[in-house]
ZAVONU-456379 format. One record per residue: residue number from 1; x, y, z of N, C-alpha, C in turn. Coordinates in steps of 0.2 Angstrom, whole numbers, plus 2048, in hexadecimal, padded with zeros to 3 digits. Layout:
ZAVONU-456379
<node seq="NUM" n_east="X" n_north="Y" n_up="Z" ca_east="X" ca_north="Y" ca_up="Z" c_east="X" c_north="Y" c_up="Z"/>
...
//
This chain:
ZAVONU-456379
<node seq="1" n_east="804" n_north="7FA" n_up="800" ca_east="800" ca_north="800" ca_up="800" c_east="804" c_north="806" c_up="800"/>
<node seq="2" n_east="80A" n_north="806" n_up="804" ca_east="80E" ca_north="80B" ca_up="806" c_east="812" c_north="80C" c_up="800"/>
<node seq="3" n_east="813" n_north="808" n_up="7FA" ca_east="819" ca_north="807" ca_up="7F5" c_east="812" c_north="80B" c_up="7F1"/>
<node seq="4" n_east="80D" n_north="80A" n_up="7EF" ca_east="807" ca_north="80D" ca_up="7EB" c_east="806" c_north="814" c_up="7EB"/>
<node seq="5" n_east="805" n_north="815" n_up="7F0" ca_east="806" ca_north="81F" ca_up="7F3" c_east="80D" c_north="821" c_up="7EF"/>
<node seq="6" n_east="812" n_north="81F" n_up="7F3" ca_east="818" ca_north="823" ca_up="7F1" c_east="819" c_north="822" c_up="7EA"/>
<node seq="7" n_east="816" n_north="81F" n_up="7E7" ca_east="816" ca_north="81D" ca_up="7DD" c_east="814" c_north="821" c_up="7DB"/>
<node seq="8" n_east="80C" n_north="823" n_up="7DE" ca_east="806" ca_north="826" ca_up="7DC" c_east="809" c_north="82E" c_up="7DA"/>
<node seq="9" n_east="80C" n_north="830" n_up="7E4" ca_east="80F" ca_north="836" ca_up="7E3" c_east="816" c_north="835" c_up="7DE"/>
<node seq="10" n_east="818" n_north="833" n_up="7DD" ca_east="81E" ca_north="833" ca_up="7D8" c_east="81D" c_north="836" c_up="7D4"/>
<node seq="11" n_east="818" n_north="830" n_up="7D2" ca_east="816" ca_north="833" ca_up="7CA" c_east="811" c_north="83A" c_up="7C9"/>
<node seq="12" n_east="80E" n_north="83B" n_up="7CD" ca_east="80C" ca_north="844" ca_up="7CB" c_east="812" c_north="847" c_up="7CF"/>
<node seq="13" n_east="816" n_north="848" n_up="7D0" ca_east="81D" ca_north="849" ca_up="7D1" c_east="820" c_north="84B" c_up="7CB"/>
<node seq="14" n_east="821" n_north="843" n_up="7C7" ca_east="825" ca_north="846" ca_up="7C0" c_east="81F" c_north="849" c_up="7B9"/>
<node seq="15" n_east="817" n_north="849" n_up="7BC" ca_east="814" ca_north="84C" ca_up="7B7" c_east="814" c_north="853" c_up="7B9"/>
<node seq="16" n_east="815" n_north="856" n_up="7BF" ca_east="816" ca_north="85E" ca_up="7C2" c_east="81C" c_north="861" c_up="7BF"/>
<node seq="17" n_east="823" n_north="85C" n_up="7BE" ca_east="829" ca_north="85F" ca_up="7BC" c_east="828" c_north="85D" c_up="7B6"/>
<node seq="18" n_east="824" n_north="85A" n_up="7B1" ca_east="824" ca_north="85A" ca_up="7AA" c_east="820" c_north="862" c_up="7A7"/>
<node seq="19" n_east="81B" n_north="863" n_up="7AB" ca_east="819" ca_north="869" ca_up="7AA" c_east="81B" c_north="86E" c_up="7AC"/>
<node seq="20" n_east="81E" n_north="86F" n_up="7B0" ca_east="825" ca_north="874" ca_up="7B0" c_east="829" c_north="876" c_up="7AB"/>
<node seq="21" n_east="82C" n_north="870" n_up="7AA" ca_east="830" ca_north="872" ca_up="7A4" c_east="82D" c_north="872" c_up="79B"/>
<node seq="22" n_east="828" n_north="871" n_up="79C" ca_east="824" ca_north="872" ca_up="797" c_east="821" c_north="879" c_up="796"/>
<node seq="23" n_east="820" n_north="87D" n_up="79B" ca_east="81D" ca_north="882" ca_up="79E" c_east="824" c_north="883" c_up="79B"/>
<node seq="24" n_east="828" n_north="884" n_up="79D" ca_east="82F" ca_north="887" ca_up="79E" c_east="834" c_north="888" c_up="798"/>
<node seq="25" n_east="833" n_north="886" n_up="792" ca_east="838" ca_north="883" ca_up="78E" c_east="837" c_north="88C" c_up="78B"/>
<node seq="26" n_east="83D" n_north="88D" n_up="787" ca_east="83E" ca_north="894" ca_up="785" c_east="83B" c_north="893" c_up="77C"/>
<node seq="27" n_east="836" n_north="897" n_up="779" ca_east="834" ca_north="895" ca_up="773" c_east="835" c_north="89B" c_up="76E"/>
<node seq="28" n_east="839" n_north="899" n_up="76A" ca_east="83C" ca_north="89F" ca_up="766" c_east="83B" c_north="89F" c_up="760"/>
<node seq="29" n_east="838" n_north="8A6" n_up="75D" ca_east="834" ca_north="8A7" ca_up="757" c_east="839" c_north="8A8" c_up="752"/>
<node seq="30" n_east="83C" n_north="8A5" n_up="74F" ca_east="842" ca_north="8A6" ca_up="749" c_east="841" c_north="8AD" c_up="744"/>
<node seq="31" n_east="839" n_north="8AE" n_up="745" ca_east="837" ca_north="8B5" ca_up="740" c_east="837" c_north="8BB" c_up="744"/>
<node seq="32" n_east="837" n_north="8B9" n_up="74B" ca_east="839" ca_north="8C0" ca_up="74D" c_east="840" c_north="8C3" c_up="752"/>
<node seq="33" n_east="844" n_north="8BF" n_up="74F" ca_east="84A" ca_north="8BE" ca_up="74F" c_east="84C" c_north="8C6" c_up="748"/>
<node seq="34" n_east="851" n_north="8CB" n_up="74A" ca_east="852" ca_north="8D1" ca_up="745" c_east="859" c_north="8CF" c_up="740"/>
<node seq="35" n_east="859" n_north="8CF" n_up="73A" ca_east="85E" ca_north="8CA" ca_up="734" c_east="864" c_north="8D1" c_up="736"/>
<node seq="36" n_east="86A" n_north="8CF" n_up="736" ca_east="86D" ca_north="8D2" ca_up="739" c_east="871" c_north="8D4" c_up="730"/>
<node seq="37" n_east="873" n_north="8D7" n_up="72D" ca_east="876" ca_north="8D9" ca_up="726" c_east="87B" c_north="8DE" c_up="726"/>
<node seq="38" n_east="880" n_north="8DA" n_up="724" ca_east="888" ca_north="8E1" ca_up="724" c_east="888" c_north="8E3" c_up="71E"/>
<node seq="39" n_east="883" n_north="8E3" n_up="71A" ca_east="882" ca_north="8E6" ca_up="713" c_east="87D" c_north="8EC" c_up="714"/>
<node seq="40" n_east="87B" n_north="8EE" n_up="71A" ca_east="874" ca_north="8F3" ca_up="71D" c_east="879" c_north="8F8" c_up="71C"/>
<node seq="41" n_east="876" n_north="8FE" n_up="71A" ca_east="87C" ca_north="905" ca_up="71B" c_east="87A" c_north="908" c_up="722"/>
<node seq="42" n_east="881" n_north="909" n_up="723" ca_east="884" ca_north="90B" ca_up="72A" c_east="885" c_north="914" c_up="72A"/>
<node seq="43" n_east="883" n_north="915" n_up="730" ca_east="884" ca_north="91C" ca_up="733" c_east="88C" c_north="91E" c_up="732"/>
<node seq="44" n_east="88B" n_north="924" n_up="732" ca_east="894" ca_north="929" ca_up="733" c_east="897" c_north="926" c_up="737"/>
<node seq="45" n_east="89C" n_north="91F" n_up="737" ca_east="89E" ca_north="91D" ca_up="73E" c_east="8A5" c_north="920" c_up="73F"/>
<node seq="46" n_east="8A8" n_north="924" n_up="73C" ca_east="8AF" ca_north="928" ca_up="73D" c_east="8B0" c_north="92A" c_up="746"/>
<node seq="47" n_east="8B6" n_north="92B" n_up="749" ca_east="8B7" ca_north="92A" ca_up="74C" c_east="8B8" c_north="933" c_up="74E"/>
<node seq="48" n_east="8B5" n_north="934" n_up="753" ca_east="8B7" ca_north="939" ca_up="753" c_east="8BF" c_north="93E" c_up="756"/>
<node seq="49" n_east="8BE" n_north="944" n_up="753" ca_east="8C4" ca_north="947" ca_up="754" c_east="8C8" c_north="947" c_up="75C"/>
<node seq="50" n_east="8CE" n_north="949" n_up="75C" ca_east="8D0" ca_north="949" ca_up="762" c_east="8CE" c_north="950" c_up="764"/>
<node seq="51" n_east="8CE" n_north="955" n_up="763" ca_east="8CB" ca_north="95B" ca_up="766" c_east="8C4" c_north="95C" c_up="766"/>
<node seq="52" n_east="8C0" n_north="958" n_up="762" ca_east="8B9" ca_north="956" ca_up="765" c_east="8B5" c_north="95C" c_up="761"/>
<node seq="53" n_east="8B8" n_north="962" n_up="75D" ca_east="8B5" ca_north="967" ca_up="75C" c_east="8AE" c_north="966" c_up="758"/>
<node seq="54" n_east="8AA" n_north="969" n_up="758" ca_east="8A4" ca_north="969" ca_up="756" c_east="89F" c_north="963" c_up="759"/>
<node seq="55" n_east="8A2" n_north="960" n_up="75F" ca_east="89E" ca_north="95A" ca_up="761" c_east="898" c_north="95B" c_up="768"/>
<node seq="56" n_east="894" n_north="959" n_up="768" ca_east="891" ca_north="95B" ca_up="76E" c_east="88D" c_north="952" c_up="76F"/>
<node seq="57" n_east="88F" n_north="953" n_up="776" ca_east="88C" ca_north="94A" ca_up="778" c_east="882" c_north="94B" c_up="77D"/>
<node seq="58" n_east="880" n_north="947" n_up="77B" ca_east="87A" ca_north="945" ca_up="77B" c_east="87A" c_north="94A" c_up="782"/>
<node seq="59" n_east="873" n_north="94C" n_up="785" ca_east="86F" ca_north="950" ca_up="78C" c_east="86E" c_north="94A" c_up="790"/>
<node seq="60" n_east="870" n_north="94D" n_up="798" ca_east="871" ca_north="94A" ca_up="79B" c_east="869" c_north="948" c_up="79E"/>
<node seq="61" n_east="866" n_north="941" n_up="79F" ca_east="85E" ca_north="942" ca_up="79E" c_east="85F" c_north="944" c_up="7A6"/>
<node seq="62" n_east="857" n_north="946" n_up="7A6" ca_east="857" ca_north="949" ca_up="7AD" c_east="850" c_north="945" c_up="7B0"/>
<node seq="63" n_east="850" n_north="946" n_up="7B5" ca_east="84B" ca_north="940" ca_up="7B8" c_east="845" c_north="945" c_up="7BD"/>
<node seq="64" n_east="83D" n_north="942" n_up="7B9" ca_east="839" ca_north="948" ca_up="7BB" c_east="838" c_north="947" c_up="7C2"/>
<node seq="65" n_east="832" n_north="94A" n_up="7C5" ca_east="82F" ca_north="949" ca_up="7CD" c_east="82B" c_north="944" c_up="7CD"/>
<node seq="66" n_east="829" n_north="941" n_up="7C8" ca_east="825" ca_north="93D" ca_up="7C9" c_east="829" c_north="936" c_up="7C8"/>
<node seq="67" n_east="82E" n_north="935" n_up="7C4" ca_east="833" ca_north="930" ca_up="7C6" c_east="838" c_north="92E" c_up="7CD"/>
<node seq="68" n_east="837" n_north="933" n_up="7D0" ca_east="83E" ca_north="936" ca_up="7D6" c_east="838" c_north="932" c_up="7DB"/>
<node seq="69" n_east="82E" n_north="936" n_up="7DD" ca_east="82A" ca_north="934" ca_up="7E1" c_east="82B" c_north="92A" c_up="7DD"/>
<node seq="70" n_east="829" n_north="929" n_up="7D7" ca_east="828" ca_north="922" ca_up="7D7" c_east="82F" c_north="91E" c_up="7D7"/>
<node seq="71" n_east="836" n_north="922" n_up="7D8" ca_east="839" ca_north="91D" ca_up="7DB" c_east="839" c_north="91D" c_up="7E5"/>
<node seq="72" n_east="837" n_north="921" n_up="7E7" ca_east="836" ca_north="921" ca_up="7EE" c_east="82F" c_north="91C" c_up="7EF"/>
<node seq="73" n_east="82B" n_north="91D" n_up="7EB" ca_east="826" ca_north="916" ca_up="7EB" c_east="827" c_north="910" c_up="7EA"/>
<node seq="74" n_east="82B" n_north="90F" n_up="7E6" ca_east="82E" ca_north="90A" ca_up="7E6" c_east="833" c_north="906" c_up="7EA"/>
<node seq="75" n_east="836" n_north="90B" n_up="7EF" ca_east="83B" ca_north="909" ca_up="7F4" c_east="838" c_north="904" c_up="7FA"/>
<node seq="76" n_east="832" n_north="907" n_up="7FA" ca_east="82D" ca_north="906" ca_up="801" c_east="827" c_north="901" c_up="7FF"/>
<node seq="77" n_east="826" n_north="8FF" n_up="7F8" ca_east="81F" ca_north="8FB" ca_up="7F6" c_east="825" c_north="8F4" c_up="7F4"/>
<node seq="78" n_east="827" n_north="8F1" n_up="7FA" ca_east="82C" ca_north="8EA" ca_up="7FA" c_east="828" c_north="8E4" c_up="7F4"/>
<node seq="79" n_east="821" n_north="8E3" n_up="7F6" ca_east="81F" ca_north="8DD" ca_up="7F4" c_east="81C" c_north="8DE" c_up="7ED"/>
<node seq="80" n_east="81D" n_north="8E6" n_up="7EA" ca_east="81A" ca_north="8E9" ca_up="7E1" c_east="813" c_north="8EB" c_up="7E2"/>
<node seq="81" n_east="80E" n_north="8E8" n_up="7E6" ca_east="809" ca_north="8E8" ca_up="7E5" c_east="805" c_north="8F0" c_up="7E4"/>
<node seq="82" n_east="809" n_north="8F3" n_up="7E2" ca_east="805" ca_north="8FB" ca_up="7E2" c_east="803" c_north="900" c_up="7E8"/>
<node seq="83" n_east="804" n_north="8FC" n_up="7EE" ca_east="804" ca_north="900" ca_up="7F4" c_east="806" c_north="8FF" c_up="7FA"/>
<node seq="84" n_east="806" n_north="902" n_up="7FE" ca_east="80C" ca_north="902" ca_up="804" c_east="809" c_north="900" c_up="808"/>
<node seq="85" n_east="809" n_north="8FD" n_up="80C" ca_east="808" ca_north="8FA" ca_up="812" c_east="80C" c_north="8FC" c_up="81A"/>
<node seq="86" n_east="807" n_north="8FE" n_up="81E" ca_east="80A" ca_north="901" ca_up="823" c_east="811" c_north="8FD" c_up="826"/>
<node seq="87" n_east="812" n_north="8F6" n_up="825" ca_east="817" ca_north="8F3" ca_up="827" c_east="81E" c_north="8F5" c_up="823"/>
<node seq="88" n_east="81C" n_north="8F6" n_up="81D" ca_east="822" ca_north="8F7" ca_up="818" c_east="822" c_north="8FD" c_up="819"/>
<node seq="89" n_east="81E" n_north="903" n_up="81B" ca_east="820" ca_north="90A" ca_up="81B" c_east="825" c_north="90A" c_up="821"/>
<node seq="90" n_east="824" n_north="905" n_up="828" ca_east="828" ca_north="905" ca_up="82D" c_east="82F" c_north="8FF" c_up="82C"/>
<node seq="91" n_east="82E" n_north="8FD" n_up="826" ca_east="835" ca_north="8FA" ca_up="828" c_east="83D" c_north="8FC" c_up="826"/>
<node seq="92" n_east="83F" n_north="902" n_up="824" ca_east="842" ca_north="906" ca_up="825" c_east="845" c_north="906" c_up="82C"/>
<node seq="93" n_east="842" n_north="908" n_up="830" ca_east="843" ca_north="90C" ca_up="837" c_east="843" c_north="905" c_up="83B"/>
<node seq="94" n_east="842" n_north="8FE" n_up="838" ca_east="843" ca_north="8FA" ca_up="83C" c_east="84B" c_north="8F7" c_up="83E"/>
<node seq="95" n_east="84F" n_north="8FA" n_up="83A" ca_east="859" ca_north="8F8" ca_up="83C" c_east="85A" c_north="8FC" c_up="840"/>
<node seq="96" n_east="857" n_north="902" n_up="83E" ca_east="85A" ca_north="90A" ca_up="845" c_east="855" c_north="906" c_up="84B"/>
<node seq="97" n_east="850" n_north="904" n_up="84D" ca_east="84B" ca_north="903" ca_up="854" c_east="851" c_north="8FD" c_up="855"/>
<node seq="98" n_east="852" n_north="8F6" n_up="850" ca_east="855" ca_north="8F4" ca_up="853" c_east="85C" c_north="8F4" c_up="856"/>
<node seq="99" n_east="85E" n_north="8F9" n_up="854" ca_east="864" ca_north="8FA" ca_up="857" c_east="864" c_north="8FC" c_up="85C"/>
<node seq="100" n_east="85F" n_north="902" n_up="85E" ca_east="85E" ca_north="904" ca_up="865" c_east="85C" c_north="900" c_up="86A"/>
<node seq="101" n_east="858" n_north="8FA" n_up="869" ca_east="854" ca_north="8F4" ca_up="86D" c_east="859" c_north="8F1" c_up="86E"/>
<node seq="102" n_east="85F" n_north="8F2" n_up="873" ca_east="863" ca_north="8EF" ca_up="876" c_east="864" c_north="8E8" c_up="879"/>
<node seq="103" n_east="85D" n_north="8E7" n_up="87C" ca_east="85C" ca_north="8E0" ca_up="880" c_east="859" c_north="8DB" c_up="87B"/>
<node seq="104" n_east="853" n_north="8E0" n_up="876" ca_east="851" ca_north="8DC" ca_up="872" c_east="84C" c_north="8D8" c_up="871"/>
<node seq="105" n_east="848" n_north="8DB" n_up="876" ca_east="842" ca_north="8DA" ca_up="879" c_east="83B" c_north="8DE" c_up="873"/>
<node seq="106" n_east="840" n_north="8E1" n_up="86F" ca_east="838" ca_north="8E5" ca_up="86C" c_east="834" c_north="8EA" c_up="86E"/>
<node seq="107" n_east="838" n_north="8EC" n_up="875" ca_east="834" ca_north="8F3" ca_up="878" c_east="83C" c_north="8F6" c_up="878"/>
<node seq="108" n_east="838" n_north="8FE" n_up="875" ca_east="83E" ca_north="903" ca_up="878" c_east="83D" c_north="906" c_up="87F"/>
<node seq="109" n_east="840" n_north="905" n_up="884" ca_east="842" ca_north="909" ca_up="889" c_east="844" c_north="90F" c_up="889"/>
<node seq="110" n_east="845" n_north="914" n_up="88C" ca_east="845" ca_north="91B" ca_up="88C" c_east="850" c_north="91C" c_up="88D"/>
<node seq="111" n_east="851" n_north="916" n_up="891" ca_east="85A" ca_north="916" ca_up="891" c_east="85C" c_north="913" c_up="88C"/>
<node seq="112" n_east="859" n_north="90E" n_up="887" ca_east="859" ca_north="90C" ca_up="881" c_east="85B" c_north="90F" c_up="87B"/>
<node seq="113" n_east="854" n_north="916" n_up="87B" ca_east="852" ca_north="91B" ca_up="879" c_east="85A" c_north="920" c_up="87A"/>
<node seq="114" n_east="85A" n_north="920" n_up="87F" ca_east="85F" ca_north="927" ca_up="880" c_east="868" c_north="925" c_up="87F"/>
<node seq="115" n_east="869" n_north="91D" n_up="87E" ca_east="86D" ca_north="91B" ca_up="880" c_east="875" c_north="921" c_up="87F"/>
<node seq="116" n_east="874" n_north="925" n_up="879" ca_east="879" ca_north="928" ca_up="875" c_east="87A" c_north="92F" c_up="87A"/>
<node seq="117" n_east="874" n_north="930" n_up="87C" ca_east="877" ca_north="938" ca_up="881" c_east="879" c_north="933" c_up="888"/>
<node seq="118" n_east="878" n_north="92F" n_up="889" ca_east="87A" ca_north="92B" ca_up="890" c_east="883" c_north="92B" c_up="890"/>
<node seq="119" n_east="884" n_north="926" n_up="889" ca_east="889" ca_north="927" ca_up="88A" c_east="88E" c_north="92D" c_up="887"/>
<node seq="120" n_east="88A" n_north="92E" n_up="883" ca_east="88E" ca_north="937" ca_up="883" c_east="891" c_north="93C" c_up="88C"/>
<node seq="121" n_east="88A" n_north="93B" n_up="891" ca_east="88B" ca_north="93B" ca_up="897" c_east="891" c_north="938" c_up="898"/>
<node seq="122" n_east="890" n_north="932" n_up="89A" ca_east="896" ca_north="92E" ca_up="89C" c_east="89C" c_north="930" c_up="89A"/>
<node seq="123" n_east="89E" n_north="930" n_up="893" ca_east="8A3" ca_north="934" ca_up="892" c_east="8A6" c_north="938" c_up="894"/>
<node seq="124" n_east="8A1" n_north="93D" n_up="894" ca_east="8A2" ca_north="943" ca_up="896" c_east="8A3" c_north="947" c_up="8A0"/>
<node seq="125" n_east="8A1" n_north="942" n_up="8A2" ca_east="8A2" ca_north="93F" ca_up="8AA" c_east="8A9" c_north="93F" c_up="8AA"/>
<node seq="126" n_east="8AF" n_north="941" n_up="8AB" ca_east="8B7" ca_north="940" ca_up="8AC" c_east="8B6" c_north="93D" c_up="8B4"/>
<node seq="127" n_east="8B4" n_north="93E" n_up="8B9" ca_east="8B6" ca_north="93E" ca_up="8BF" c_east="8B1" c_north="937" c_up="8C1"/>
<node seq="128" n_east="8AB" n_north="937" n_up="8BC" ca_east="8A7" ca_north="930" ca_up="8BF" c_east="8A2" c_north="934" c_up="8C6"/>
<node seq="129" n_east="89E" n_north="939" n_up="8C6" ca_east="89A" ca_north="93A" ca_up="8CC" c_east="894" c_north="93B" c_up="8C9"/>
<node seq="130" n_east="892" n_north="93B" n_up="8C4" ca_east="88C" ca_north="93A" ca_up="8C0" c_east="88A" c_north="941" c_up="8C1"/>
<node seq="131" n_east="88E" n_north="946" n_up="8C1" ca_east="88B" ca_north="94D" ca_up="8BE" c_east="892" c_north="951" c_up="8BC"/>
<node seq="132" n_east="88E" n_north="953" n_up="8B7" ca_east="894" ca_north="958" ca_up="8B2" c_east="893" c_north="95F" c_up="8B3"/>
<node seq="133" n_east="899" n_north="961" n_up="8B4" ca_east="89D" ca_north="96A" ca_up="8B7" c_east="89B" c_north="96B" c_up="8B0"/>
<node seq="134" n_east="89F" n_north="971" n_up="8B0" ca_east="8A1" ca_north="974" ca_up="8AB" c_east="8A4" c_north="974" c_up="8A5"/>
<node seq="135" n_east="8A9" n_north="971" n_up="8A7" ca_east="8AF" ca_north="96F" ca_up="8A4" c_east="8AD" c_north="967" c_up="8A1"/>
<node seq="136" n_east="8AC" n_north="965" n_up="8A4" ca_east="8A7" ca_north="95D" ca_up="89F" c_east="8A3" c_north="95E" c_up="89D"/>
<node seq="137" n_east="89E" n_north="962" n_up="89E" ca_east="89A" ca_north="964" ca_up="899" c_east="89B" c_north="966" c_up="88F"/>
<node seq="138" n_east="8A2" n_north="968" n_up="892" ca_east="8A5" ca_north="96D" ca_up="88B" c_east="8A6" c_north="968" c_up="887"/>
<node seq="139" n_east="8A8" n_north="961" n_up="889" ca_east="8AB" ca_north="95C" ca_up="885" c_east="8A5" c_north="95A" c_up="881"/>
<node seq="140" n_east="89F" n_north="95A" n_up="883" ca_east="899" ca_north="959" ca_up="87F" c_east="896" c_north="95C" c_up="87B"/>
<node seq="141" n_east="899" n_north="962" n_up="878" ca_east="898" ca_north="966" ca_up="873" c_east="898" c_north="963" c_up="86C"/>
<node seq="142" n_east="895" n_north="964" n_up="867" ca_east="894" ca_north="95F" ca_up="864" c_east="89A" c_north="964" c_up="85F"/>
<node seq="143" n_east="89E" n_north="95D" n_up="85A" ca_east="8A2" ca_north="95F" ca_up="857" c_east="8A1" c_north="963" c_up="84F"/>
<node seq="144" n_east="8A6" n_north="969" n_up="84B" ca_east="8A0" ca_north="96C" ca_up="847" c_east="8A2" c_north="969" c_up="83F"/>
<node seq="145" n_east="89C" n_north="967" n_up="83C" ca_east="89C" ca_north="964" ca_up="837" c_east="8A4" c_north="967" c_up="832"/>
<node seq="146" n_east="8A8" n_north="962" n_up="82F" ca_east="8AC" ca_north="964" ca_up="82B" c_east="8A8" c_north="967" c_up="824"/>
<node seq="147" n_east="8AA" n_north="96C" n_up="823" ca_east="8A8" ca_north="971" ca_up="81B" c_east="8AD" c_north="96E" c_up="818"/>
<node seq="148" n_east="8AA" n_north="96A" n_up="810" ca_east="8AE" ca_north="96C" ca_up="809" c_east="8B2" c_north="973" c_up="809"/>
<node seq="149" n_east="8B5" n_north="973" n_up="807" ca_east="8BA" ca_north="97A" ca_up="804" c_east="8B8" c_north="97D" c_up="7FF"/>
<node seq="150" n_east="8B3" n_north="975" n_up="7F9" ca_east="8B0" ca_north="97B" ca_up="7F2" c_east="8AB" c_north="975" c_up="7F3"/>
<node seq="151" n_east="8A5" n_north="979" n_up="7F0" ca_east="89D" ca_north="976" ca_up="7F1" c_east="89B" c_north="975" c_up="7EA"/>
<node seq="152" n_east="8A0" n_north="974" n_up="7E5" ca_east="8A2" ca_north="973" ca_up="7DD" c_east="89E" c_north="96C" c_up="7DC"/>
<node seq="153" n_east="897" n_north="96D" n_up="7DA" ca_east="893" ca_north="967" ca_up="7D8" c_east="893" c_north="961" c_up="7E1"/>
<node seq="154" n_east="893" n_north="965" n_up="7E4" ca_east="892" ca_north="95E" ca_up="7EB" c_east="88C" c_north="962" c_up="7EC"/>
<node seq="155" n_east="886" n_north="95D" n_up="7F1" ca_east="87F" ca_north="960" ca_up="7F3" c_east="881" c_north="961" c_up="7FA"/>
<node seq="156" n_east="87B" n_north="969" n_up="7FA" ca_east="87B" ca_north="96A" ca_up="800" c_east="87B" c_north="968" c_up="808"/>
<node seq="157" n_east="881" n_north="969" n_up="80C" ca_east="882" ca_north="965" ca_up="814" c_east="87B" c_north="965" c_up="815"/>
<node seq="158" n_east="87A" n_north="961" n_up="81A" ca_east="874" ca_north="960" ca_up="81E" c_east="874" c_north="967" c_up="822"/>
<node seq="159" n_east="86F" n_north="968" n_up="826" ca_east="86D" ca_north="96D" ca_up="82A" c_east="873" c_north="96C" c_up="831"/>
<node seq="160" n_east="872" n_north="972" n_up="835" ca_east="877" ca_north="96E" ca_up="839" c_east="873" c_north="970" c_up="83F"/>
<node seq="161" n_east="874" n_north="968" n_up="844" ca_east="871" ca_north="966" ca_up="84A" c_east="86F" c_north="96B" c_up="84E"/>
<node seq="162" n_east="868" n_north="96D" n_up="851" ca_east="867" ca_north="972" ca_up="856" c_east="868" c_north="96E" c_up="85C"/>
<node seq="163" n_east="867" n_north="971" n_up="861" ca_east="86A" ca_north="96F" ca_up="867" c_east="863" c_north="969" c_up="868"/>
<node seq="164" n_east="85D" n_north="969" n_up="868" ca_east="85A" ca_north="963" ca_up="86A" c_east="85B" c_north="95E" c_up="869"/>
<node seq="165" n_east="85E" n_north="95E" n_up="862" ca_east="85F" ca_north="958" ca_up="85E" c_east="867" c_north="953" c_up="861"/>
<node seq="166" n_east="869" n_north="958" n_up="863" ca_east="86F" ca_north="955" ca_up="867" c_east="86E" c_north="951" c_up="86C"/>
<node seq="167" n_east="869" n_north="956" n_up="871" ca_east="866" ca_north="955" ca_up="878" c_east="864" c_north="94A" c_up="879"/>
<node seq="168" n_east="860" n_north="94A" n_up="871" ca_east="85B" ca_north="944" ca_up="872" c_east="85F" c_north="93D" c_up="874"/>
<node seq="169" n_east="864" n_north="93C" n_up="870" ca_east="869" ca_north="937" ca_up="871" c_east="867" c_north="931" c_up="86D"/>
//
């Protein structure tokens, strides 16, 4: 009985992979295949000059607002389906949460949360009494962004940090 099953399944087995590759095989139209003829006249193929003069090369295409929005839609719709799903609008921000979730537990904590001004604190603690003078305070001043020297085709620096932003950690 038991040899009769495993046969049975066998065999729609090798009829499943026969229609696979039946389904699958590549079928190719010979007529619409393009004759390829070195007897066709050819374009000006000269090569051009070394000083290039009188040459101008093709405009650089430029890419609309609605291409730039459908590539940002596209970053966020993972599964193609035409629209985003709240899971997929959040899964970005899921490698930064997990970084912060130190224990790993799935809840952020508030020390979790703050870990980077904690140990910016600490740092900045020299003597270890858990409060900072004046003088270790200064050491917390946040460093100031290096400037390019020429801004010759690079994009605009980011904004630079207000003091809140520092604060949060």
């Amino acid at each position: 009985m038991n040899r009769m099953v495993l046969g049975g399944f066998a065999a729609l087995l090798m009829v499943a992979a026969g229609l696979f590759w039946w389904q699958g095989r590549a079928a190719v139209d010979p007529g619409k295949i393009p004759a390829f003829s070195l007897a066709a006249p050819q374009e000006d193929l000269s090569l051009p000059t070394a000083t290039g003069a009188g040459q101008k090369g093709a405009a650089l295409p430029q890419a609309s607002e609605q291409s730039k929005e459908q590539k940002r839609f596209d970053r966020l719709d993972r599964n193609r389906d035409g629209k985003i799903a709240r899971v997929e609008m959040l899964a970005p921000r899921a490698a930064a949460f997990r970084k912060l979730d130190t224990d790993g537990n799935n809840l952020l904590s508030f020390e979790e949360w703050a870990v980077k001004t904690g140990n910016k604190f600490k740092g900045a603690d020299a003597n270890g009494d858990g409060l900072l003078d004046r003088g270790e305070f200064a050491t917390t001043k946040p460093k100031p962004k290096v400037q390019p020297a020429c801004k010759c085709g690079a994009k605009a620096p980011p904004p630079a940090p207000t003091p809140s932003d520092d604060d949060e950690g």
